[in-house]
N, C-alpha and C positions, 0 to 999 in steps of 0.2 A: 817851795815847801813851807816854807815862814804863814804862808796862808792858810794851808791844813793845819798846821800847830794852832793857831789861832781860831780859825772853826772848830776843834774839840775844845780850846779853852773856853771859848764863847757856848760852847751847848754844854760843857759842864756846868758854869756858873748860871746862865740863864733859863735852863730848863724848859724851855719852849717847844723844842722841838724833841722826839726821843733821839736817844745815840744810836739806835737800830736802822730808823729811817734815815736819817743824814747817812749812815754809812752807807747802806742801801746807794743814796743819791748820788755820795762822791765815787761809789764803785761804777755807777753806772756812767757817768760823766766825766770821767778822768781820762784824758789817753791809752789806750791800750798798750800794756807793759810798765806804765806806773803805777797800777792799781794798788801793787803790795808796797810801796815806797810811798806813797798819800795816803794810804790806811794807816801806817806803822807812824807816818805823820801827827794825822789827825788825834791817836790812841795815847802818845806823850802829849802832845795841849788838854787833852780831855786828864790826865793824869795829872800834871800840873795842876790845873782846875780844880779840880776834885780833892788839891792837896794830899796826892799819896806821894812818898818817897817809892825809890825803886826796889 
């Protein structure tokens, strides 16, 4: 998971990519039944990122 955390921190701070597609990409590439646990991943790195508190 430490991986997802870090790819939303990286597509918050770099902005290269949108956070629509990567999420698109990780849903579609992630083992079937982690989808919603590598999403809910991704979405705290991209928060962190982005520097919002909860």
């Amino acid at each position: 998971m430490a991986n997802m955390v870090m790819l939303g921190f990286i597509c918050a701070i770099l902005e290269v990519v949108s956070k629509e597609n990567l999420v698109r990409a990780i849903l579609e590439n992630v083992p079937k039944g982690t989808e919603t646990l590598n999403q809910q991943a991704f979405e705290e790195g991209y928060r962190i990122g982005k520097g919002e508190s909860r």
